[in-house]
Each structure stands twice: as C-alpha cells, then as structure tokens.
N, C-alpha and C positions, 0 to 999 in steps of 0.2 A: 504494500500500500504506500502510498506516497502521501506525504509528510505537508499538509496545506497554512492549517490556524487561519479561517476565512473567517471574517462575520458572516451568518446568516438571516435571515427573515423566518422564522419558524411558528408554522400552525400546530399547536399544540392541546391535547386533551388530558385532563388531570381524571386517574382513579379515585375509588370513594376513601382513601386514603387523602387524596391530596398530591399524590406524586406525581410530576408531568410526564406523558406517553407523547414522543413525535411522531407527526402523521404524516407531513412534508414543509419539506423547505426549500429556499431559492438561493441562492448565489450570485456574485457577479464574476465569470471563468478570466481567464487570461486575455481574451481578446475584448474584454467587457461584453459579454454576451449575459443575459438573466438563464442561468441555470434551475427549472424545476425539476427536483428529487421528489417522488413518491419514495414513504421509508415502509414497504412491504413485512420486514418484521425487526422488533426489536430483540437481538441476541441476548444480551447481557448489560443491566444498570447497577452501576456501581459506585460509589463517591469515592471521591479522587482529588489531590491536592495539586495544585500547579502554579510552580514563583509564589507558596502563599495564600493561592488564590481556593478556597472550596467551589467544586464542581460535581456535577453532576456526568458520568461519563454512558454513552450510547452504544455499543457495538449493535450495529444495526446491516440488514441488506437491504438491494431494493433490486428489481429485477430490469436490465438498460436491454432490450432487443432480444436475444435468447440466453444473454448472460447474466447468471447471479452476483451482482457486486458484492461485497461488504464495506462498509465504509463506519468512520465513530463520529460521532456528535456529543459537545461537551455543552451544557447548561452552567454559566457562570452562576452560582447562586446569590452573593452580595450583588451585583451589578445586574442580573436577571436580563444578561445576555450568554446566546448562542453562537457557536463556531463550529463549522464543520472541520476536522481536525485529520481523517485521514480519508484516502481514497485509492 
C-alpha cells in the first residue's frame, strides 16, 4: 500500500454505541481530480496514536473494477478530522 496522509471529506454513520462507521469519502488525487471511494467493508477499528495525536484507525476495502483494494482511514479525534492514510 502506499503511504498518502490526504485530508478527506467523509460520510459517516455512528452505531448505537456512538462509534463512527465510514460509508464513503472523497479526495482531491494528484492531478487535483475529486476522488469518490465507496468503503465496501470495514476490516478492522482500532485507536491509535500518531505525533500525539489520538485516532481512530480504518482498515477498510472497497471494490475499484474487479479489484479488491484495501486501503486505512484515520479519524483525528481532538480535531474530528479525516485522512485517508494508505492505498
């Protein structure tokens, strides 16, 4: 997977917990094009620390043409901002 830390835009549904589930997000790629991800299923959520920072971390896929990607999405929690972090 390759190594991004993007901001993203992310639509989000919380369980009867409270805990946020991503559904899809956007991006802006390299050539400034709007990138939208469907997140097809979430692998694995885990809290995770980064420079300090608590996060919430995504392993997630999504399915691009007849390939399964997997990619991770991190939830900043003090700043309740999103990064998609690898692909």
């Amino acid at each position: 997977m390759k190594m991004l830390r993007k901001p993203v835009e992310a639509i989000v549904l919380f369980d009867l917990e409270g805990n946020p589930v991503p559904v899809r997000f956007r991006y802006l790629d390299d050539r400034s094009e709007l990138i939208t991800v469907k997140v097809d299923r979430v692998i694995k959520r885990e809290l995770d620390k980064f420079a300090g920072n608590r996060m919430l971390k995504f392993t997630c896929q999504t399915r691009i043409g007849n390939q399964i990607k997997p990619f991770e999405l991190r939830f900043e929690i003090d700043t309740s901002k999103w990064y998609l972090y690898k692909i």
